[in-house]
C-alpha positions, 0 to 999 in steps of 0.5 A: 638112330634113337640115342637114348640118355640114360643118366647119370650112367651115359647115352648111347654107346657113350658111358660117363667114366669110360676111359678117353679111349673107349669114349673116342672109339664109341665116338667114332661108332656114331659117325656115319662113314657114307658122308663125313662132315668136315665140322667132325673132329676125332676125339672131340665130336661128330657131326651126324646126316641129320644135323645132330653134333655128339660131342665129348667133354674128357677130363683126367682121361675120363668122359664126364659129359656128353652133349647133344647139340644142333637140333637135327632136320630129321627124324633119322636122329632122335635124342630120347629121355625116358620115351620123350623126344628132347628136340622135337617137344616144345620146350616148355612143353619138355621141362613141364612133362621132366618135371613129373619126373624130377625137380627141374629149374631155369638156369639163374644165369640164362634163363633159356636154360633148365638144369635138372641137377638130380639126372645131371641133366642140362638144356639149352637154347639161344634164347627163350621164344615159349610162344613163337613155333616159328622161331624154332631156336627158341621155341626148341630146345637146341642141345642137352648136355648129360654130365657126371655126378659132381659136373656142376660143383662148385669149387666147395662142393668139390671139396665137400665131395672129395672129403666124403670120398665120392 
């Protein structure tokens, strides 16, 4: 299964702003009913055959973030942004070519991280290991997380967004 992210709007059948309902039942749409894990956690996440865990972050019975985490074994899941395969490019290699795209930027407190803030898009991994193939942890990114507009305010920019009405 191709899950293609598409912010800020969602990913898969998972759409940021659904109501909690909507977003466990999409959640549940994702799990594969021939071998449930038992990590899986209704309402929360799936754990899917191929290694990829989908979780749901809902706040004010609202989704607001969606994350794609453990890297899968398998090509049978894939996590797409726009034709490019997050897990399975180098992670370098994946902020070089989404930075043709957009401005994308090491996290200031992790710098195995890289947030491009204008697609509320984040990527994470362990730890940084750019020139090690075999350190897959780090040589890979290991989740990425797709957030509502205002996800990553601070407490300022919060109120800013409140007093504009957005």
């Amino acid at each position: 299964m191709d899950f293609d992210l598409a912010p800020p709007n969602g990913g898969g059948p998972l759409r940021i702003g659904m109501t909690r309902q909507s977003a466990n039942a999409a959640l549940d749409s994702l799990r594969d009913l021939s071998t449930v894990s038992e990590s899986d956690r209704p309402g929360q996440h799936v754990l899917r055959p191929s290694g990829l865990m989908i979780s749901i972050h809902c706040m004010r019975d609202m989704l607001e973030a969606v994350e794609l985490g453990r890297r899968p074994s398998t090509q049978t899941d894939r996590v797409v942004f726009r034709d490019l395969d997050v897990f399975a490019i180098p992670a370098r290699e994946l902020v070089r070519r989404i930075g043709e795209y957009t401005s994308i930027e090491a996290d200031p407190d992790d710098p195995a991280s890289f947030v491009a803030s204008d697609l509320l898009l984040c990527f994470w991994r362990p730890f940084a290991a750019d020139d090690e193939p075999e350190e897959e942890q780090g040589y890979y990114f290991s989740s990425v997380l797709l957030a509502r507009p205002g996800y990553y305010d601070t407490p300022a920019q919060a109120a800013e967004r409140l007093q504009q009405g957005l």
